[in-house]
LOTOR-243711 format. One line per field, with one value per residue (C-alpha): residue number from 1; residue in three letters; x, y, z. Coordinates in Angstrom, 2 decimals, m for minus. Each point is the difference from the previous one (the first is absolute). Example, Ala and Ser with C-alpha at 12.3 -4.5 7.8 and 13.67 -1.06 7.14 Angstrom:
BEGIN
k 1,2;
r Ala,Ser;
px 12.30,1.37;
py m4.50,3.44;
pz 7.80,m0.66;
END
This chain:
BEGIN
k 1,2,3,4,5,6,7,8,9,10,11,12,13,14,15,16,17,18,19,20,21,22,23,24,25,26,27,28,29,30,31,32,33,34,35,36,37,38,39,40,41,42,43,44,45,46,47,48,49,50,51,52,53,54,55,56,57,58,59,60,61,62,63,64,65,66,67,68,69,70,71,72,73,74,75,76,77,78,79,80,81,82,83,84,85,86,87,88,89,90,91,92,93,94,95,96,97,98,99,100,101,102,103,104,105,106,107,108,109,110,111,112,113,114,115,116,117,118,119,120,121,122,123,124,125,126,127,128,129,130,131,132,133,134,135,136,137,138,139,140,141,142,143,144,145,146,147,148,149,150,151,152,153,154,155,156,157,158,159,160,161,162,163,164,165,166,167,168,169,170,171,172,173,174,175,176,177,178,179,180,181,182,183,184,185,186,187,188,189,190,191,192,193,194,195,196,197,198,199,200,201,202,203,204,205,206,207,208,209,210,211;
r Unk,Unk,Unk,Unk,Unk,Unk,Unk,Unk,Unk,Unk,Unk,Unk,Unk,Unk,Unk,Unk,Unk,Unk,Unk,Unk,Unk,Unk,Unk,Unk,Unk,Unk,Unk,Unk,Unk,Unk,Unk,Unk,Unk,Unk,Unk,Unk,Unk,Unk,Unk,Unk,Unk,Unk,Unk,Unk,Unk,Unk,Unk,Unk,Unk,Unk,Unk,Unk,Unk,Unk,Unk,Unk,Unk,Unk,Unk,Unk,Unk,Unk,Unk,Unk,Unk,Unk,Unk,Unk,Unk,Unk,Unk,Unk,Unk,Unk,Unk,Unk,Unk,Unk,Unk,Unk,Unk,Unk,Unk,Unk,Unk,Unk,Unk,Unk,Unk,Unk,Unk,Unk,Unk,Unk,Unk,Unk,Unk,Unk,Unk,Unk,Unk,Unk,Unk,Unk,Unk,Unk,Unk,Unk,Unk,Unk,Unk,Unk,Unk,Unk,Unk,Unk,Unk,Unk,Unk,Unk,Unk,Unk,Unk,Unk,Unk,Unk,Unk,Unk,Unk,Unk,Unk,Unk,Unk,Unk,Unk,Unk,Unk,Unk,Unk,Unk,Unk,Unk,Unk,Unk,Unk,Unk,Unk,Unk,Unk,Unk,Unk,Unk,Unk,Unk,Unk,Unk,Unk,Unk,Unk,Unk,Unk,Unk,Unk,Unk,Unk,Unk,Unk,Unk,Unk,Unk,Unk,Unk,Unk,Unk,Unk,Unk,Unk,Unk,Unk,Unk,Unk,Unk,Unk,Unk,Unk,Unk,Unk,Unk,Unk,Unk,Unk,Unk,Unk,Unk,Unk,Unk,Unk,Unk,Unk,Unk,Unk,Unk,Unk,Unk,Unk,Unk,Unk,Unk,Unk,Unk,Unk;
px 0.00,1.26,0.99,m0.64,4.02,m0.30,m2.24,1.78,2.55,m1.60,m1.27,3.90,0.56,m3.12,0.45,3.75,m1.19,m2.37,3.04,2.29,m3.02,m1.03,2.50,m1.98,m3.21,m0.39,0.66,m2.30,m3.03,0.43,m1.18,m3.28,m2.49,m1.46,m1.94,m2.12,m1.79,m2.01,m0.28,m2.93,0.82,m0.24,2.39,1.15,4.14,0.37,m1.75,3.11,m1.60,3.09,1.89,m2.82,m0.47,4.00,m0.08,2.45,m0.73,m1.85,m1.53,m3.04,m2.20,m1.86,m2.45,m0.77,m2.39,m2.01,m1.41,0.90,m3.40,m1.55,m2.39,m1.25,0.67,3.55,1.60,3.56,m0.73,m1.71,2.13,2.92,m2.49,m0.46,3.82,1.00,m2.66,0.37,3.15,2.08,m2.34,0.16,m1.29,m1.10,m1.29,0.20,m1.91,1.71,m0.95,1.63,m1.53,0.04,m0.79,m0.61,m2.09,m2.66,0.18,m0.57,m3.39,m1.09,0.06,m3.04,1.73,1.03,3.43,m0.10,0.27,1.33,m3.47,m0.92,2.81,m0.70,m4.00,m0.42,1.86,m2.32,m3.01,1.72,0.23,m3.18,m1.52,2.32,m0.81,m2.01,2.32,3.41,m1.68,0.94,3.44,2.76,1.28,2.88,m1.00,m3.15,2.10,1.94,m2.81,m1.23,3.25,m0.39,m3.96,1.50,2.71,m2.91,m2.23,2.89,0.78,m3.28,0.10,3.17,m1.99,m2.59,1.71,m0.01,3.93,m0.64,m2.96,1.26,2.91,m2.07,m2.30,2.91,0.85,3.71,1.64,m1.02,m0.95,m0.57,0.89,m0.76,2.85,0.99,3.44,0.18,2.62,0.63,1.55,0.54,m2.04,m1.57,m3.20,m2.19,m4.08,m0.88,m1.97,0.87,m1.84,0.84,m3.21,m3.68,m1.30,2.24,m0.82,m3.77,1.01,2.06,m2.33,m3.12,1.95,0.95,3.13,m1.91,m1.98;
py 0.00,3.42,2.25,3.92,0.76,m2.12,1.48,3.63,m2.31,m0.91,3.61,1.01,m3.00,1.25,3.79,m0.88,m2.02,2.48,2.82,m2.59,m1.02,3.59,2.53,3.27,m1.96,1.24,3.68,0.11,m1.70,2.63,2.72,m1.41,m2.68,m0.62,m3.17,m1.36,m2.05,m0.87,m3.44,m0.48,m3.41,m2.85,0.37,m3.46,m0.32,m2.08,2.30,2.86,2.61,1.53,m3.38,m1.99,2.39,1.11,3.57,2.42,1.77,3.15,m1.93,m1.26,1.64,m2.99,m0.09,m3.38,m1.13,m3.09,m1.90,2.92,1.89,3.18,1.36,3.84,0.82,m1.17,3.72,m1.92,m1.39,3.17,2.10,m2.39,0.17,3.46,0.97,m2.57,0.93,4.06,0.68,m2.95,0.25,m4.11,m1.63,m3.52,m1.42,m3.58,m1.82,m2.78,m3.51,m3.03,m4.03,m1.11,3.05,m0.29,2.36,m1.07,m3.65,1.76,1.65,m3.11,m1.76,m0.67,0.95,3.72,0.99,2.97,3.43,m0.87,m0.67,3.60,0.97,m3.79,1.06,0.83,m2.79,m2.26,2.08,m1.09,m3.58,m0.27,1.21,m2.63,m2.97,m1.75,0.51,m0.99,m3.10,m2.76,0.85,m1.59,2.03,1.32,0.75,1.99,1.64,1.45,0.96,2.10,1.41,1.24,1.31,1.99,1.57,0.47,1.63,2.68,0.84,1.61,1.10,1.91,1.53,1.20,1.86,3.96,m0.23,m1.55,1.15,3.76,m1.50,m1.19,3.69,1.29,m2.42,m0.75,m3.61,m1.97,m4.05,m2.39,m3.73,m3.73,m1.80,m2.97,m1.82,m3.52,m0.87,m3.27,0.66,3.78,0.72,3.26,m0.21,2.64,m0.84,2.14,2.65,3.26,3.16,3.43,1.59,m0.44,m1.42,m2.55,m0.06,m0.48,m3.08,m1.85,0.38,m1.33,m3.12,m0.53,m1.71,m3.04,m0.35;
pz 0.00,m1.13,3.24,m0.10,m0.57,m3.33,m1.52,0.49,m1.86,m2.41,m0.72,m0.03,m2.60,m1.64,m0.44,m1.32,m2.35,m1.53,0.27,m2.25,m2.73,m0.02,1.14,1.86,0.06,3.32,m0.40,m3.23,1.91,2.81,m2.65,m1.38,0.15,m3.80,0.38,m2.95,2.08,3.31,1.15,2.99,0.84,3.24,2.75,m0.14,0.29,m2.53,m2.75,m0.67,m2.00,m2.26,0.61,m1.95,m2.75,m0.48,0.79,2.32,2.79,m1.23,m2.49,1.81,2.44,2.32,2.16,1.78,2.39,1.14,m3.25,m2.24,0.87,m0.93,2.64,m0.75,3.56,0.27,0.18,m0.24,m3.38,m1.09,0.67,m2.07,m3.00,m0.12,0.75,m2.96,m2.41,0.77,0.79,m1.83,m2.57,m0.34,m3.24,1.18,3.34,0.68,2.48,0.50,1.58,0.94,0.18,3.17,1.87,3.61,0.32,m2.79,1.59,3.10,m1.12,m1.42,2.77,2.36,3.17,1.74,m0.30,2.24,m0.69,m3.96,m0.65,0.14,m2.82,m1.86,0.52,m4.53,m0.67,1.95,m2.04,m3.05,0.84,1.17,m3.42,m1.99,2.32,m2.57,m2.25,1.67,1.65,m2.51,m0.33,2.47,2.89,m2.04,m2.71,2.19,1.61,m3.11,m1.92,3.61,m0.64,m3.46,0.85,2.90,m2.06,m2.80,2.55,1.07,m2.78,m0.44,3.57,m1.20,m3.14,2.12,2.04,m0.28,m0.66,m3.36,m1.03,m0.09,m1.73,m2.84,0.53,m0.44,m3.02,1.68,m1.53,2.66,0.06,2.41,m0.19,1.77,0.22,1.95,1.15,0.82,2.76,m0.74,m3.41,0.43,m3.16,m0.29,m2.21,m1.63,0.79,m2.71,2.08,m1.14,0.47,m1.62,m0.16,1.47,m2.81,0.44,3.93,m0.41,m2.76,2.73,2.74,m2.37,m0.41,3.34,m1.08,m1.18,3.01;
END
């Protein structure tokens, strides 16, 4: 098990590494931030954000929290949204899911958790609604497709909010995507949700993602 001191070392391996692959890295990233993109994704350890996609510090503004969720009173989140899409001026934000999530298996389950239910509480709505549906496949393979409605169902949480819809008022290059990233084979795939405009919204949640 890693001690506190190693990890400092690892952070001095780290930061020279960066200095010797790209020489003033660190000075240049001090000036400006000039991310393309916002990824709202879970909080699980084993899901790296810029790791999994390839990109530098600076390159990636993240937000994570429990089972990647979008709740219109979670000021934290908000407030990222607004301060990537207005001020960074971000092109593309990706909700991003992973199989396996514990906290979808957790609001699937029959059973109180504890306080997590409260934050877990729309992704128990949206189970609910797709029981019928989900109840002939095996526990796996339930619990991945939950995975893939939840991300569905934020990423039209996201396009609701106020953030992007004075974006689009506004008519500022802005889309929103589903993705998901499988930890077992570290594949990130592309659900082919992807909202740029209300028209498009209103489409996605007729369908109900193939509910």
């Amino acid at each position: 098990m890693k001690t506190l001191p190693q990890l400092f070392t690892n952070n001095e391996q780290w930061r020279h590494q960066i200095e010797e692959e790209h020489p003033g890295f660190f000075r240049t990233l001090v000036g400006q931030q000039n991310p393309e993109f916002l990824w709202i994704g879970c909080a699980d350890s084993r899901v790296p954000a810029n790791e999994i996609v390839g990109l530098m510090p600076g390159e990636l503004f993240v937000h994570r929290n429990v089972a990647n969720l979008v709740h219109h009173t979670d000021f934290n989140l908000l407030s990222v949204l607004q301060f990537a899409v207005e001020v960074l001026k971000v092109k593309h934000v990706m909700v991003v899911g992973h199989y396996g999530c514990g906290g979808v298996r957790a609001a699937m389950e029959d059973q109180p958790h504890g306080l997590i239910d409260n934050w877990i509480r729309q992704v128990r709505e949206l189970y609910l609604r797709h029981r019928k549906q989900l109840v002939d496949l095996d526990p796996t393979a339930r619990l991945d497709r939950m995975c893939e409605l939840n991300v569905a169902r934020q990423v039209m949480n996201v396009s609701n909010t106020t953030v992007v819809q004075e974006a689009w008022r506004r008519e500022q290059p802005l889309t929103i995507h589903g993705w998901i990233y499988g930890i077992g084979d570290g594949r990130l795939g592309d659900l082919g949700i992807e909202v740029d405009n209300n028209a498009r919204l209103r489409e996605l949640e007729s369908q109900e993602f193939g509910a």
